[in-house]
ZAMARGU-4260 file (C-alpha; in steps of 0.2 Angstrom, whole numbers, plus 5000, padded with zeros to 4 digits):
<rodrens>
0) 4977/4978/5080 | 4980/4974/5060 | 4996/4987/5056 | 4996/4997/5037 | 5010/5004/5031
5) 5006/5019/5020 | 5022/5025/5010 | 5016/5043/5002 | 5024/5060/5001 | 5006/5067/4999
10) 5002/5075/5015 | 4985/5078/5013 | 4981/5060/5005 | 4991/5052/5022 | 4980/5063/5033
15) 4966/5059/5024 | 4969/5038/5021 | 4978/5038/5041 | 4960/5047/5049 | 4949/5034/5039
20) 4960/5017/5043 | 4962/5024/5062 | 4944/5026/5062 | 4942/5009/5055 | 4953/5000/5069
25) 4968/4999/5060 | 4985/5006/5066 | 4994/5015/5054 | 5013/5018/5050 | 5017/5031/5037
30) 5030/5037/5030 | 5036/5049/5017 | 5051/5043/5011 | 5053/5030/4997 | 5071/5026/5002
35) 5074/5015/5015 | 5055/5007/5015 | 5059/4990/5012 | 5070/4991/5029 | 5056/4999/5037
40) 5044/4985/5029 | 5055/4972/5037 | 5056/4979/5053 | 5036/4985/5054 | 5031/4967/5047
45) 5013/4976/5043 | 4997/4968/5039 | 4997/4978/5022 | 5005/4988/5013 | 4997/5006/5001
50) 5010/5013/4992 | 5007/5032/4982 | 5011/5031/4964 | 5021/5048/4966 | 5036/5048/4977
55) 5049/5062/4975 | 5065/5054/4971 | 5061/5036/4971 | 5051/5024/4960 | 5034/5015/4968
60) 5037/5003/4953 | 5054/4999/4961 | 5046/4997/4978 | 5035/4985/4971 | 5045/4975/4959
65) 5061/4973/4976 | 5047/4968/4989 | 5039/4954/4976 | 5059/4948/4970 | 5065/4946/4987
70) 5062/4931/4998 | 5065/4938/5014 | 5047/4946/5011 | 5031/4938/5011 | 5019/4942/5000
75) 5011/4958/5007 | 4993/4965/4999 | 4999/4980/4990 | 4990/4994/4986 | 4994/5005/4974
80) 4987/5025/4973 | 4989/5041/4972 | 4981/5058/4969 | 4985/5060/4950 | 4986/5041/4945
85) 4982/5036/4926 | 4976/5018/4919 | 4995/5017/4912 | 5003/5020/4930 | 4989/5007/4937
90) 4993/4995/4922 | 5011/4997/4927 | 5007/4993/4943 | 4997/4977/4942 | 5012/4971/4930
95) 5025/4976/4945 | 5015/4963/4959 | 5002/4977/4964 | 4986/4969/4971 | 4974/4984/4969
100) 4978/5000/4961 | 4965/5016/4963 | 4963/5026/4949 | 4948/5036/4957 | 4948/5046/4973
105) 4941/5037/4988 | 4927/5037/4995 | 4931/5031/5015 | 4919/5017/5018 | 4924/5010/4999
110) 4941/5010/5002 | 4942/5004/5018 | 4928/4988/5011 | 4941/4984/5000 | 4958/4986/5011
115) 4948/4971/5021 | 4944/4960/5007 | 4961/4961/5002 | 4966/4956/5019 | 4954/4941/5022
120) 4961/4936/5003 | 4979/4936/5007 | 4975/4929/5025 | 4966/4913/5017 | 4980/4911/5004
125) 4992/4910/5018 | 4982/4897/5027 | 4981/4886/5013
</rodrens>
């Protein structure tokens, strides 16, 4: 089973995002806390990664920019989103090593079409 880590403070956006990519086939770790994901990125080793824009005391940006800078870490597909997103925080994002960022709200089949095409991109990129 192909594990996602989703790293949001938004309850109902985890709810929402964990039902669709359980429905999908997907296992699903979330966590609420910004601090301390890179540990937990390294000891989950997910699949993929999604990553809310707005996490209380802590920078996504920051999660971003550490996962791409450090070697330990291979180059997870990252998405970034959130509930209240703007083209500047998805410009940012793209800038910080963001594969996808969502500026609309999600629509569950269209999210999870793109979550795989982002894997089967990163998975032939690896083979290569």
């Amino acid at each position: 089973m192909i594990k996602v880590l989703l790293i949001s403070a938004n309850y109902s956006l985890t709810r929402s995002l964990t039902s669709c990519l359980r429905q999908a086939g997907y296992q699903v770790v979330a966590t609420s806390r910004g601090a301390g994901s890179l540990q937990l990125i390294q000891h989950e080793k997910p699949a993929l990664i999604i990553l809310d824009v707005e996490l209380p005391n802590y920078s996504s940006l920051a999660i971003i920019r550490s996962l791409r800078a450090d070697q330990r870490f291979p180059r997870y597909p990252l998405i970034l989103m959130g509930v209240n997103m703007r083209e500047e925080d998805a410009l940012l994002g793209w800038e910080a090593g963001a594969d996808l960022c969502l500026l609309e709200s999600f629509n569950p089949q269209v999210f999870v079409a793109r979550l795989r095409s982002l894997l089967r991109r990163s998975q032939s990129q690896s083979v290569c």
